[in-house]
N, C-alpha and C positions, 0 to 999 in steps of 0.2 A: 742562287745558282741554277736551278730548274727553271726559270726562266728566263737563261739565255739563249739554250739551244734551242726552245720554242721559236720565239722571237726571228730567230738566222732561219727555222725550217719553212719559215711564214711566205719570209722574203728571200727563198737561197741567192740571190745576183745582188741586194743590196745589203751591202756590208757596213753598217756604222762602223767608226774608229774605235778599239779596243785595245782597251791599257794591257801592262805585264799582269797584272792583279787577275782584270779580269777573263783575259784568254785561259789563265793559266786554271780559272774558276772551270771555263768551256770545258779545259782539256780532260778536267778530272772528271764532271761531269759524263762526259761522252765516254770515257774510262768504264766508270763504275757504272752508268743506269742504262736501261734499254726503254724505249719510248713507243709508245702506240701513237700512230699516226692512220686517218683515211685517206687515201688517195683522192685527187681529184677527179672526175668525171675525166675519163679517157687518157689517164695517165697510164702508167708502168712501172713496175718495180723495177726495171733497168733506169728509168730516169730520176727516180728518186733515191737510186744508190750513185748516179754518174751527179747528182745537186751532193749528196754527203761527202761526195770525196771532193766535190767544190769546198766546200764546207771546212774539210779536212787542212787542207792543204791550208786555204787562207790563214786557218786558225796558227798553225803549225810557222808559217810564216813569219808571223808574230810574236812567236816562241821562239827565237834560236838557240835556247839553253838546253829546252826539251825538245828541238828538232832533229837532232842527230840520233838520237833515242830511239825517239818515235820514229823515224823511218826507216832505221836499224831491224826494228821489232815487227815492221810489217804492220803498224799501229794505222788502224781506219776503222770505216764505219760502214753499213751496208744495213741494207732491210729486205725481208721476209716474207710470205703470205704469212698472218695470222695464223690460220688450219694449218701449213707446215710445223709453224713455229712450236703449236699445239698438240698434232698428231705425230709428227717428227717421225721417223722409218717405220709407223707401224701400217703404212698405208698397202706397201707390195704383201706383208702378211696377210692383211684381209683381205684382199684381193684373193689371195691363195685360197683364205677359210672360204670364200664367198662360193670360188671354182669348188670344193667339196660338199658346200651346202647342194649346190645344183647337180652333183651326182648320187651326191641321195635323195634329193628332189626325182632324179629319175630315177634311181632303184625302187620309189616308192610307186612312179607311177605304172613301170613293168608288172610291177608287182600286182598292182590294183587289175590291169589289164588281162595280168594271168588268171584272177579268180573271176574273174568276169567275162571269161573264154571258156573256162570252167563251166561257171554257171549257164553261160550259153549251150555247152554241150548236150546238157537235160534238156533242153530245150527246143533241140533240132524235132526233135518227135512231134511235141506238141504244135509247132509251129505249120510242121508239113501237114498235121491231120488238120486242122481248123483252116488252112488254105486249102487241101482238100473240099471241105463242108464248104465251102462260099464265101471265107472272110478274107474280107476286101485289106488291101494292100495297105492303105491309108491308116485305116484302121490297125492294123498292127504294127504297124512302127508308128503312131502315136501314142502306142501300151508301151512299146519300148524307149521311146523318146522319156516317156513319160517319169517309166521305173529309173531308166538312167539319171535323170535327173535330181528324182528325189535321193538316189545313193547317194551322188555328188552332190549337194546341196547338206543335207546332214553328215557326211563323211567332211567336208569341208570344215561345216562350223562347229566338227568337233576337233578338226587341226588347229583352228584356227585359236578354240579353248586350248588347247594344251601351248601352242604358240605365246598366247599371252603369257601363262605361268612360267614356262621356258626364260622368257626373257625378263620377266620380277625377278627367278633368280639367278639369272646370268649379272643382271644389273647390281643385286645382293652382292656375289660373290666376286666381280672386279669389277666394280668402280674405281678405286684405288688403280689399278693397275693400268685399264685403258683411259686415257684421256677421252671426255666428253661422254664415258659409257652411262653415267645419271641420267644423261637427255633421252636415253636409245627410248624407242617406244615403234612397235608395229605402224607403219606410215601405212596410207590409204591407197597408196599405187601397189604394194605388198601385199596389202587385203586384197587390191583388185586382182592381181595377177594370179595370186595363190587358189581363189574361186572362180577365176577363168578357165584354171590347166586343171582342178578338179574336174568341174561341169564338163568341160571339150571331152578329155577321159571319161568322164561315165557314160557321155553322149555317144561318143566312136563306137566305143567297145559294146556298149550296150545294144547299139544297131547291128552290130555284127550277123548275130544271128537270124534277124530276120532278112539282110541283105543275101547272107549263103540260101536261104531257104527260097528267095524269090528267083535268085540267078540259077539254082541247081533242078534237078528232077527230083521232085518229093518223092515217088517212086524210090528212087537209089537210095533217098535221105533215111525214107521208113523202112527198105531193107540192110544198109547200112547200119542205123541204127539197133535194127531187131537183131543182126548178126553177132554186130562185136560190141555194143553197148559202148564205144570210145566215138570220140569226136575225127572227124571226116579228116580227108589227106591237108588239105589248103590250113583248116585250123590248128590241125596238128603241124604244121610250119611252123605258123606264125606263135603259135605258142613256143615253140624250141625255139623261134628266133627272140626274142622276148627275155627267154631266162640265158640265152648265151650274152647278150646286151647285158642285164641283169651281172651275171657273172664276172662281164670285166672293169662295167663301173666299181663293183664289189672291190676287185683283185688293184686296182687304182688303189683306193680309198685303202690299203688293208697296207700296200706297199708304204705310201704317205704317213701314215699312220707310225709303222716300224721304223722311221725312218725320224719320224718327230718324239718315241719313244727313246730310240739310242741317242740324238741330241741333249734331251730333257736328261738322261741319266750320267752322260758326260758332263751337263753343266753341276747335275749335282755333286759331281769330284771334284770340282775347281774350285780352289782355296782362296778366297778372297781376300785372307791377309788380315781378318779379323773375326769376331765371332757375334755372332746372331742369338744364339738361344736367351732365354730368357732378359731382354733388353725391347724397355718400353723408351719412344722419342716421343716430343711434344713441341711442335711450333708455336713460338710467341713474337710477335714483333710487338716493339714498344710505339708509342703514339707520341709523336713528336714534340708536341706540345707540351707533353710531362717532360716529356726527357730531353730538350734541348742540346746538350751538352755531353760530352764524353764522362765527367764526373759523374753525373744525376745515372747515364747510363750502366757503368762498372758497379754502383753500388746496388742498381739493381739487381745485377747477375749474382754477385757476389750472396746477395742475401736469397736469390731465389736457390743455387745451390748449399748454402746450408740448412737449409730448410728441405732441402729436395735429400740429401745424406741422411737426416732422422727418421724419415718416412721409414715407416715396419720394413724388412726384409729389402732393402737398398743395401749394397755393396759397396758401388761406389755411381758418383753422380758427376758428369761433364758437362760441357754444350757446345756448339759446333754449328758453321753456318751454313754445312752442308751433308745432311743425310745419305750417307751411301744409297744412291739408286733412288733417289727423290727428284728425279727426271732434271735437276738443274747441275750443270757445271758450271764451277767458277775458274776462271783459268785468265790468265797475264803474263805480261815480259818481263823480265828485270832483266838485272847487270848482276855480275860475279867480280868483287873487284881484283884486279890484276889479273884479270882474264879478256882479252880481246877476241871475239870468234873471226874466223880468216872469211878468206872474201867470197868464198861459195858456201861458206858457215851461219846459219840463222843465227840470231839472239837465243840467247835462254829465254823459254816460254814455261811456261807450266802450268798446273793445278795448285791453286790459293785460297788456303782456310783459314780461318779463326776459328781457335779452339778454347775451352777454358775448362779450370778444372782438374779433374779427373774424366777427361775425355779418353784420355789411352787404355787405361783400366778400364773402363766403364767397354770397350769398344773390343778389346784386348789384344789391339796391335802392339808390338813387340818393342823395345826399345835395343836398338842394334849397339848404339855406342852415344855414350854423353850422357845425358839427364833429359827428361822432359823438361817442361814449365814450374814452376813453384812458387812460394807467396813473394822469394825476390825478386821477381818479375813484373817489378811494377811501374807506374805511369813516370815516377822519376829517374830510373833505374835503363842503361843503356838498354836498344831494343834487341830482345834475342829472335830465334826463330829457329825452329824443326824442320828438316827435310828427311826427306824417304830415302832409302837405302838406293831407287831407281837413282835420284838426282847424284846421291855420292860416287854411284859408280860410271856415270855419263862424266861428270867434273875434277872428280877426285881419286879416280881409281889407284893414282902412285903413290897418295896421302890422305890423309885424314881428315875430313871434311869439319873438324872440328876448330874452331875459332876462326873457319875463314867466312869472310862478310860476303854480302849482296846486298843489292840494293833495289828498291822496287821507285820507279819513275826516273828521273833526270839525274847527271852528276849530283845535282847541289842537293838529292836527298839523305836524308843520313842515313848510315851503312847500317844493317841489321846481323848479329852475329850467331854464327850457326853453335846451338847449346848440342845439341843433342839427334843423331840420326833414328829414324822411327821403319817399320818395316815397311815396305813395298807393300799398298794397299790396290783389289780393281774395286770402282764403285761406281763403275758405270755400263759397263758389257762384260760381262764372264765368258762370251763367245770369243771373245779377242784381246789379246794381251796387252798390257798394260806398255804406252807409249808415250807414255807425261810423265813429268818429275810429277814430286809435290811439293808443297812449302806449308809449314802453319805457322800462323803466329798468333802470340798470347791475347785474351780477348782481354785481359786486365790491362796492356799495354796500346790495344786500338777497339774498347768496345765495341762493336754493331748494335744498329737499334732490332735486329732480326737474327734470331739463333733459334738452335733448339736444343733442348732440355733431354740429355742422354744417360738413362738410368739402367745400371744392370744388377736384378735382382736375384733373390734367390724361391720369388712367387712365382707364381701367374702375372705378367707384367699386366695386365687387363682389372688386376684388383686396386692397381695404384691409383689408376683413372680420376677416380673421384679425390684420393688424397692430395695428387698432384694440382688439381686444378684448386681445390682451398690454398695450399699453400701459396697459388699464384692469386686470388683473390687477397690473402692477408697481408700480402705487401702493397696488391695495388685493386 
């Protein structure tokens, strides 16, 4: 089957002749996988989605059992940048972090500028008496080119040490979270930059002083000085200007800041619909080669969860092929049967799991009405399936969403019957409410070779670690 749609992406305009058997091999295909593809030299991702829906349509063509479905349901194909596919919405946030790195970038550098105005202050005296005495111009703004340099220069590569360790453990503490954050490492255009805007800052400011003293009358500078012991009218500007700069990158930064605190603490009130604490997951996909078949598959689950239940301080043990908030959605059309949607009405679309187990317990989403899954849920046994209390009340708000069927693909699939309503779970944004049904269905009645292992303990889930993974060795 994965190498059909190879094959048609090779040649999109040449179509070999293709049977019922095998379109219908295409369609599920293109269904269920997504494909990495390079582009050609001077291509487009507009032209490589305007060949898939070439693609689409022929196949679909050749389907007329599952064409009216499929075009029902909005059923196509379409491609990505990779880094979209990869980074997905978090690109305008860093964008944001970036704009606040560069305003403490310059609160530090006002900063530096204020003490180095400062220190030029002491300095006006010195500077008038030795110009005084005969010393030549050159000569002293080469002392001060000089001293400025070496601040900037050691003040740099001690940023630039704390830079490093900053980012070991920023990489520590969300790699999990940002996509691609493993790779981060301080780039060389960053070094360059970050010891350019030190050096320039030490250089500026460091000159300062000897520029007031050659533009001004030493005279004024050394009774100035002797009178009120403070720095001249011009530096006392530009110092006040400096820290009012200073003040509203601050007042920026302090507002942003409150503003991502009150978010952060409204997301922490938002009920996801299930429970977190103490709940270790573990991804495993099986290798094909062993597990061939839907049989060789089930019996693996089946034994890695009884095995996964004995583990010390396990509660209860599920698996699921989709981790709330593990950056993947699985989502599809079906049918409801004896339900037609009208003619500015979509298809039923929604979010599609496989569960198995003791995934509900284990997660501790609620069971609204019906029964979950159980052992007579099995491969001989008509097919059941769970919806969320969203899909009941979207389909069934006048009745009871229990015993009536759907169906996932074409008419000729067999109807799957609803056991049991599950609560309204979000598992994908907490900032935004929940706008998809769900569906599960038993992994005993359609194993995946790819789930994961959901255990809720009464430990430290970080102690199972090790237990978990022998009991997945001792089976395979």
């Amino acid at each position: 089957n994965a190498r059909l749609p190879l094959s048609l992406l090779a040649e999109p305009h040449a179509f070999a002749p293709l049977d019922r058997e095998d379109g219908a091999a295409l369609l599920d295909v293109l269904i269920e996988n997504g494909k990495v593809a390079r582009l050609a030299p001077g291509a487009t991702i507009e032209q490589a989605n305007a060949q898939m829906k070439t693609i689409v349509d022929r196949v679909l063509d050749r389907l007329p059992q599952r064409q009216k479905f499929a075009r029902a349901s909005g059923f196509g194909g379409y491609a990505v940048p990779i880094r979209d596919q990869l980074v997905g919405d978090l690109r305008t946030p860093l964008y944001f972090l970036q704009i606040f790195v560069l305003l403490v970038l310059l609160i530090a550098c006002a900063n530096v500028a204020n003490l180095l105005l400062m220190r030029a202050t002491g300095r006006y005296r010195e500077l008038a008496i030795r110009t005084t005495l005969g010393a030549g111009q050159r000569r002293l703004i080469r002392q001060m080119l000089t001293e400025g340099l070496v601040l900037a220069i050691f003040g740099g590569l001690g940023g630039l040490l704390l830079g490093l360790a900053g980012v070991r453990a920023l990489v520590a503490l969300g790699s999990q979270q940002v996509p691609g954050m493993t790779t981060v490492s301080l780039q060389p255009v960053v070094l360059a930059f970050t010891m350019a805007l030190a050096i320039v800052t030490g250089l500026v400011f460091g000159l300062v002083p000897a520029l007031v003293v050659f533009r001004g009358n030493t005279w004024s500078l050394l009774k100035d000085d002797s009178t009120r012991g403070s720095a001249g009218r011009s530096t006392g500007l530009t110092r006040s200007a400096l820290v009012v700069a200073e003040t509203a990158f601050a007042l920026v930064l302090l507002v942003a800041a409150g503003l991502l605190l009150k978010s952060f603490l409204r997301l922490q009130n938002v009920d996801p619909g299930f429970g977190t604490d103490n709940v270790l997951t573990a991804q495993i996909s099986l290798p094909m080669a062993r597990y061939p078949d839907a049989a060789a598959r089930r019996a693996f689950w089946i034994r890695l969860t009884e095995a996964a239940r004995g583990l010390p301080g396990v509660t209860s043990a599920g698996l699921t092929t989709n981790v709330p908030f593990n950056g993947n959605v699985s989502s599809g059309s079906y049918s409801i049967v004896g339900y037609t949607p009208g003619p500015s009405e979509a298809a039923p679309h929604g979010r599609q799991e496989v569960v198995g187990a003791d995934y509900f317990a284990a997660m501790r989403i609620p069971l609204i009405e019906g029964r979950f899954f159980n052992d007579g849920d099995t491969a001989d046994s008509p097919p059941v399936v769970v919806v969320d209390q969203f899909l009941a009340n979207k389909y069934f708000a006048k009745r009871s969403a229990l015993g009536q069927q759907i169906r996932r693909g074409g008419p000729d699939s067999p109807p799957m019957t609803i056991v049991g309503v599950a609560g309204t779970i979000n598992s994908i944004d907490l900032g935004q409410p929940v706008t998809k049904e769900r569906v599960y269905r038993p992994a005993t009645q359609q194993p995946p070779g790819a789930m994961a292992l959901v255990l809720k303990t009464g430990l430290d889930p970080q102690t199972l670690v090790s237990q978990v993974r022998a009991s997945v060795r001792a089976i395979d």
